[in-house]
C-alpha positions in Angstrom: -130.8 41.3 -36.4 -130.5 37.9 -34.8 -133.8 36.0 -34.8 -133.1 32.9 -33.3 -130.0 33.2 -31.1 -129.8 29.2 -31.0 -129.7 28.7 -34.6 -128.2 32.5 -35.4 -131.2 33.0 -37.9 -131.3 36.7 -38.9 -132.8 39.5 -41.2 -131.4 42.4 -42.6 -132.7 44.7 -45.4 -130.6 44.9 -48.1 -133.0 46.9 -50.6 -135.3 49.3 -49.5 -138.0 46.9 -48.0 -136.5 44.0 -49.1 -134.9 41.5 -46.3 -132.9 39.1 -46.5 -133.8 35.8 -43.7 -130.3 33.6 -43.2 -130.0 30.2 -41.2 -126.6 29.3 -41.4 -126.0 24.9 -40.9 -122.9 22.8 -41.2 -123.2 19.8 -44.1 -120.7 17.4 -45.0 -117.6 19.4 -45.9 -117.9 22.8 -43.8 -120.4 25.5 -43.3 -123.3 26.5 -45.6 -126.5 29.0 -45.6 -130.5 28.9 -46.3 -131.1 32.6 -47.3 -135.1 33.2 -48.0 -136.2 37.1 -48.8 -139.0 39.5 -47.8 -140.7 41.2 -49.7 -142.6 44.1 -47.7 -145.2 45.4 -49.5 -149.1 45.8 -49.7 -149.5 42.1 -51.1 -146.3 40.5 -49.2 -143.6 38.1 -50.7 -141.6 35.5 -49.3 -139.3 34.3 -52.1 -137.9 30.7 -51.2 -139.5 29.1 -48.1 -136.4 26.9 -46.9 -136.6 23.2 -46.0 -139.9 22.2 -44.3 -137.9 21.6 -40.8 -136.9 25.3 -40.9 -140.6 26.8 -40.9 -140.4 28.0 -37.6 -137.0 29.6 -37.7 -138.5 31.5 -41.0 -141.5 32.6 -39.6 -140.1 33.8 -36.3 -137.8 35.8 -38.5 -140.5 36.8 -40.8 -142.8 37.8 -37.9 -139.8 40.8 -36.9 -140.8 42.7 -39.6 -144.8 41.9 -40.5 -147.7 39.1 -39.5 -146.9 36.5 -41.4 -150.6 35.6 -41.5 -150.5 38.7 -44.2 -147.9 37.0 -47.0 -150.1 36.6 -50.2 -147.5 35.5 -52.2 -144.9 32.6 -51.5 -142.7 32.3 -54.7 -139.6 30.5 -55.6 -137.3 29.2 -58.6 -138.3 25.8 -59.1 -139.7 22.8 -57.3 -136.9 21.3 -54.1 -136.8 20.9 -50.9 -134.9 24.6 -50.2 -136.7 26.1 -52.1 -140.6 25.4 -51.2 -140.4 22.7 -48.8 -142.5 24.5 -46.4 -145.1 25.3 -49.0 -148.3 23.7 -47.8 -147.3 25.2 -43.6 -146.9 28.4 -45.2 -150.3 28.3 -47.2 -151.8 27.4 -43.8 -150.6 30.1 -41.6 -151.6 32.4 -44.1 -154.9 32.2 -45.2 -154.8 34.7 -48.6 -151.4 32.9 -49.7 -150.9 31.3 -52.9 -147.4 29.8 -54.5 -146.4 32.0 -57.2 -143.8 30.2 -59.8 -143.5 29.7 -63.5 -146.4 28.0 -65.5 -144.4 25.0 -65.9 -144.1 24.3 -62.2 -147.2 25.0 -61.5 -148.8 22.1 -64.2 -146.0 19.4 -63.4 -145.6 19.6 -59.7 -147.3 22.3 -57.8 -150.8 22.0 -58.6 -150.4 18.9 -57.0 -148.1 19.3 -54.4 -150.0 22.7 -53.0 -152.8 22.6 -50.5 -154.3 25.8 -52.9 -154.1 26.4 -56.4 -150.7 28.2 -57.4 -150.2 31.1 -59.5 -148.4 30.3 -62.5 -146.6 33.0 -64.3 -145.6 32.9 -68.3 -141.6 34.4 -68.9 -141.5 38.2 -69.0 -145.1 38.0 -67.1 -145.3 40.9 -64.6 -147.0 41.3 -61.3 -147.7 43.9 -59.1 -147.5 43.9 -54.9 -148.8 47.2 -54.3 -146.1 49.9 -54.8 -143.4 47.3 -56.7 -143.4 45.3 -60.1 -142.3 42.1 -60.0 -141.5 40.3 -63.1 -140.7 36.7 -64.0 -138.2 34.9 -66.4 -138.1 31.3 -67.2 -134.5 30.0 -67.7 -135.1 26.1 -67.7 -132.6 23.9 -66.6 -130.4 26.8 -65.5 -128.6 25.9 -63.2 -131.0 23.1 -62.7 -135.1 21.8 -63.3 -136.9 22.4 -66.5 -139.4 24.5 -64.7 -136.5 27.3 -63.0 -137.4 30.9 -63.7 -136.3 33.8 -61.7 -138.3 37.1 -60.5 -137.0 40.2 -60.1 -138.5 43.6 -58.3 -138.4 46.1 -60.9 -138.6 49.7 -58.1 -134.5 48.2 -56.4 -133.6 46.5 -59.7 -133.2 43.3 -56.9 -132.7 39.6 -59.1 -134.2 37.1 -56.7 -130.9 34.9 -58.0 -131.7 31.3 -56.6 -129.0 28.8 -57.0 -127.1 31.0 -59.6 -123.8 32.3 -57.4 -124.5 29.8 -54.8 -121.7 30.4 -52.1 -120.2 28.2 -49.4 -119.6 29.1 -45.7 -122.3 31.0 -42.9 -123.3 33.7 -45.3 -122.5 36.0 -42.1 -122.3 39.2 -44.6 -125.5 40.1 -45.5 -124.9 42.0 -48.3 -121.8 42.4 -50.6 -119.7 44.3 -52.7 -116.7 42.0 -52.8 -116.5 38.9 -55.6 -119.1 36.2 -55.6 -117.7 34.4 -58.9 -115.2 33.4 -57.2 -116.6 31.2 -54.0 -119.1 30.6 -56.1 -117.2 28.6 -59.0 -115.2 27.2 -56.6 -118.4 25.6 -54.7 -119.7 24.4 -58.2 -116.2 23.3 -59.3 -116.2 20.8 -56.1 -120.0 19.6 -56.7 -121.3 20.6 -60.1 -125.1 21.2 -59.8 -125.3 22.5 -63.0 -127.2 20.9 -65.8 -124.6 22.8 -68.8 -127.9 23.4 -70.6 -126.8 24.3 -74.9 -129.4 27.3 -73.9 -127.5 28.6 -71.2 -126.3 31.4 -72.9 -129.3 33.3 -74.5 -130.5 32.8 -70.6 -128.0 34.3 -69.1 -128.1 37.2 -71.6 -131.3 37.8 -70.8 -131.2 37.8 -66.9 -127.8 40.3 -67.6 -130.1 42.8 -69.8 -132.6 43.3 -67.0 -129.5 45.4 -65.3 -130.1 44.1 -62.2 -128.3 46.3 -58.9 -129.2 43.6 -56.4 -128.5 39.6 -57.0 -130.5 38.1 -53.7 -128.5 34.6 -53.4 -130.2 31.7 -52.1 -126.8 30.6 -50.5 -124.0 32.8 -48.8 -124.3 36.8 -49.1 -126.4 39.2 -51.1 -124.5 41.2 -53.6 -124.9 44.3 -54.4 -123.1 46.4 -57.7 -123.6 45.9 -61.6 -125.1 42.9 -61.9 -125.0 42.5 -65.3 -121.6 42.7 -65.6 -121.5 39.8 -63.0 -123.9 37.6 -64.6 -121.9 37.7 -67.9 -119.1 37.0 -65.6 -120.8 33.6 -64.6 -121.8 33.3 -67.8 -118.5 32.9 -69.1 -116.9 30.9 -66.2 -119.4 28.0 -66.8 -118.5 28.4 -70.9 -122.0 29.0 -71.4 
């Protein structure tokens, strides 16, 4: 569903009440894509918020499926511009709203950054929504930031991914059963945003032993198969 039909923002579910919101831009070198997800539940999500110019392309899109006056949580991987940059206009619209992230964002930027105390949550801490249980695990510097974790709806088995599998070009499929791996190495290949952490591998296995069935990209298409397999994939191309 197109949201914006200047910019082509759109939404489309791609688990059972999760949606995914994509802005597609050019940068230098070709096309790219925001991707931010909804969470529709009793306490809502929004997981990534987007740059902070994108705010009102995001909430439009948000506002197709439910007020976003209602969002009480707005999460994301770690502390940059795509992924929280519209934190504080986000905590204002929405007056229950708190940033939900990993303890160690929380104490080195987002307590200080946030207009409202965040919720920082410990690795393999657990929170529910409503109907769905979300869980958290840290995995510093992977790809990038000391204080990355990822979260993960346990009900769809959906891995709210971040930069992991980061894919060039419109993201114009919303969700995927074709290879990722490979646009993805090639995009990290060209511009290596990866910090080649010596801990990569134990996080890696662990993200692959949740089993996920849904990787939620930040950048280019959902995916949707055994994710698993696909993380050890990764894990492998980037000889972690």
């Amino acid at each position: 569903m197109i949201t914006n039909a200047h910019t082509g923002t759109n939404i489309e579910e791609i688990a059972q009440g999760i949606y995914r919101i994509n802005t597609p831009v050019e940068i230098p070198g070709g096309a790219f894509s925001f991707n931010q997800y909804l969470v529709d539940d009793a306490d809502p999500l929004l997981f990534h918020t987007g740059p902070r110019l994108m705010f009102p392309l995001v909430s439009e899109a948000v506002g197709r499926i439910l007020p976003p006056e209602r969002l009480r949580w707005i999460a994301f991987s770690h502390f940059e511009a795509d992924e929280c940059g519209s934190l504080n206009d986000w905590l204002a619209l929405a007056p229950a709203a708190q940033a939900l992230c990993s303890t160690t964002a929380a104490i080195v930027s987002v307590t200080d950054a946030a207009i409202r105390e965040p919720r920082g949550l410990a690795d393999g801490e657990t929170l529910s929504t409503g109907r769905r249980t979300l869980r958290w695990f840290d995995t510093p510097h992977l790809p990038h930031g000391w204080e990355t974790g990822y979260l993960a709806d346990e009900s769809t088995r959906t891995l709210f991914c971040g930069d992991l599998f980061t894919q060039p070009g419109r993201g114009d499929t919303a969700l995927t059963t074709s290879d990722i791996v490979g646009p993805s190495e090639s995009f990290r290949q060209a511009m290596d945003y990866y910090s080649h952490s010596k801990n990569a591998g134990p996080l890696f296995a662990k993200l692959a032993a949740f089993e996920p069935e849904t990787l939620a990209c930040m950048h280019g298409s959902a995916w949707r198969g055994d994710g698993g397999a696909l993380i050890r994939e990764l894990a492998h191309a980037v000889g972690a």
